[in-house]
N, C-alpha and C positions, 0 to 999 in steps of 0.2 A: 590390537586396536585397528579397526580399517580404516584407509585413507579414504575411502569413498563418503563424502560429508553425509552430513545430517539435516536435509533439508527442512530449515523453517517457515511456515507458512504465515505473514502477517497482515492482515485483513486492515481494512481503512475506514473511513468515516463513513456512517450511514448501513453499515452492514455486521456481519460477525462472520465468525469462523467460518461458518456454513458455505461462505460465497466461494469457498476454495473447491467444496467439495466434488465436482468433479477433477480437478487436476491432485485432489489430493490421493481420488482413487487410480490415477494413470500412474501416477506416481510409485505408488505403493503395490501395483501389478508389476512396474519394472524393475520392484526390489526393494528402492530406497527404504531406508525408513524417515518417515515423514512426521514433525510435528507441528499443530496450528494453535496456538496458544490464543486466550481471548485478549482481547485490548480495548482498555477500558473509555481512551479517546477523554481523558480529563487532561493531561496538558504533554506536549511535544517532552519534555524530559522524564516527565513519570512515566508515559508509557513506553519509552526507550531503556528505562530505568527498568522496566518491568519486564519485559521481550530481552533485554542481557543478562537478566537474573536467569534467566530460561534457558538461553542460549548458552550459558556459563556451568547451569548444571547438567549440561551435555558433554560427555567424555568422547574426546576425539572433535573434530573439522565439522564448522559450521556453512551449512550455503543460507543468507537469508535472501530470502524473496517476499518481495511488499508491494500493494497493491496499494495504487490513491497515494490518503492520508499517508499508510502502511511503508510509502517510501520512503515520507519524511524520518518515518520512525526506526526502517533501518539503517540508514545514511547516519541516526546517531549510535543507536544500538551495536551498530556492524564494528562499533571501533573494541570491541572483545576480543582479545588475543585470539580467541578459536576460531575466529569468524575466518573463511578465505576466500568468500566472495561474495557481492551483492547483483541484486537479478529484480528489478525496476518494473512494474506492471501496471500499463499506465497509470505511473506514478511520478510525486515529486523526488527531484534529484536535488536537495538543500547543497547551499557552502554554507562553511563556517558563521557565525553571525546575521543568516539571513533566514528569514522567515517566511510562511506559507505565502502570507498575505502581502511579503515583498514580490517573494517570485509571482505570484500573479499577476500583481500591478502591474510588472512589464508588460501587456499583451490584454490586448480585448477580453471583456469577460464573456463567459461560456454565460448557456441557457440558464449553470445551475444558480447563478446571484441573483435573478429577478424571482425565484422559487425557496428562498431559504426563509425557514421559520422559526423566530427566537422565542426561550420560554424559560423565565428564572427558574431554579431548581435551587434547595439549601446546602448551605456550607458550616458546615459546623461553628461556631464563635465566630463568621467573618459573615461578609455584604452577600447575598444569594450569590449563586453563578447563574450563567446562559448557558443554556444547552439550544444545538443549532442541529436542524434538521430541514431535511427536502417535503415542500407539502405534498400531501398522501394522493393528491389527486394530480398532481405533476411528475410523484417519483418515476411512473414506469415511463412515461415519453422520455426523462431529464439524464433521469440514471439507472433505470434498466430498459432502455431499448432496445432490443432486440429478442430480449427475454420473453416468455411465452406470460402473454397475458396474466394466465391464473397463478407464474409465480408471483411477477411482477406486484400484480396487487397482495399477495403475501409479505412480499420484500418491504413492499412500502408501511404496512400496518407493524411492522417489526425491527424495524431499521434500530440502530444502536447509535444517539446525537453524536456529535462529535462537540465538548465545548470550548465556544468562541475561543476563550482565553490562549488553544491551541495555536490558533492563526496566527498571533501573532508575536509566539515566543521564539528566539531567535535558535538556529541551531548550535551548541556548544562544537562540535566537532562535525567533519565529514569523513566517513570512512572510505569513501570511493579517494580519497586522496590516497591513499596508501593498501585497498582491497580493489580484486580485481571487480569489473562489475560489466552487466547485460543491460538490456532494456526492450522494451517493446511499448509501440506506439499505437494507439487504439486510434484513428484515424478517422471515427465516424463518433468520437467521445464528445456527448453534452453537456459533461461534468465537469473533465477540464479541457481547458485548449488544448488542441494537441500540439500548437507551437511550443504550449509548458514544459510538455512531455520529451519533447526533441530538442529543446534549448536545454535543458537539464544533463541529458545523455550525453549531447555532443559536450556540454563542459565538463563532466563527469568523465569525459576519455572511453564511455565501454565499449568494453572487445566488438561486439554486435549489437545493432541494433535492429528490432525486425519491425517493420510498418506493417500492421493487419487494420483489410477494411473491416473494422468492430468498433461493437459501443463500450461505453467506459467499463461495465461489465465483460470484460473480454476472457476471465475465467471461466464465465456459465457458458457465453456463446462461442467460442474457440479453444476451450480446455485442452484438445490435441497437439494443436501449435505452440500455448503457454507451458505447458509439460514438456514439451519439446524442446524449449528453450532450457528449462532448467536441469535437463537432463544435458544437454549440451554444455553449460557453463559447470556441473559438476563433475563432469567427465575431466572439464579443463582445469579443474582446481584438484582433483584426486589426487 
């Protein structure tokens, strides 16, 4: 079995797998092997629940790395025996009993609160749910800035909601309490504040933190440096 983890890729609200995909291919040029599971973005412990089902039927040392939403999700997930580190893209860094919608309220809201669009969806024998999305004609300013136009209005006609109900479920555990963990701060982010992204990290203790001037997409538009990073935090957990 090698010690060199298993790097997980967790995508966040508003996008899917695909947003990784340049760092998934640097990745996988330097060796790793790499997996990006989808996330289904129904509620903070199903999809945690769902990403450590993942993470668990991997033999040997997990690295996760989450993006946005994706951070929240590995801060619960990360608590898997295998897991041996966690690696932050601007994302949230949860504690214990605190929620998406707590950690924001500390801090000015980003562009993306005056753009978000609610739309019931069904829930089987219970009240519909909300599913929460960026509207189509704000996404590429809000949340893919810097993305080349013609993705950008792709990203936005195909974005994956994230629902409400996530916001504001609280976290059951944090594994940065006890996994080592990175971060990186997108600096030029619409989506969240990036004092979000830096209050989270500096309470989370990680080893490094790297500020890149980027937008909250900082995998499409700086894949080299986000690769970079997680190749450096799995070097230090191997």
């Amino acid at each position: 079995m090698s010690s060199t983890p298993t790097v997980v890729l967790v995508h966040g609200a508003f996008a899917d797998a695909g947003s990784w995909t340049p760092v998934t291919r640097a990745l996988l040029d330097q060796g790793f092997r790499v997996v990006v599971p989808p996330v289904l973005n129904r509620s903070l412990t199903g999809d945690a629940a769902y990403v450590r089902s993942v993470v668990e039927a991997i033999d040997g040392p997990v690295l996760l790395a989450g993006h946005s939403y994706g951070g929240a999700v590995i801060t619960v997930a990360g608590a898997a025996e295998n897991v041996v580190g966690l690696v932050f893209v601007a994302g949230y860094a949860l504690k214990e009993g605190e929620s998406l919608g707590e950690l924001q309220g500390g801090f000015p809201d980003s562009d993306l609160a005056a753009h978000l669009v609610y739309t019931p969806y069904p829930v089987d024998g219970a009240e519909p749910g909300t599913d929460v999305s960026v509207a189509v004609d704000a996404f590429p300013a809000v949340f893919a800035a810097g993305v080349p136009d013609d993705v950008a209005t792709v990203l936005a006609v195909s974005q994956r909601p994230l629902s409400a109900v996530a916001f504001g479920e609280p976290a059951p555990v944090a594994a940065w309490r006890t996994k080592p963990s990175w971060g990186i701060v997108a600096a030029a982010d619409h989506t969240i504040n990036p004092d979000v992204e830096r209050f989270g990290y500096e309470r989370a203790g990680v080893r490094e933190s790297v500020e890149l001037d980027a937008p909250h997409l900082v995998m499409l538009t700086h894949p080299a440096e986000v690769a970079a990073l997680i190749a450096r935090a799995a070097g230090q957990t191997a």
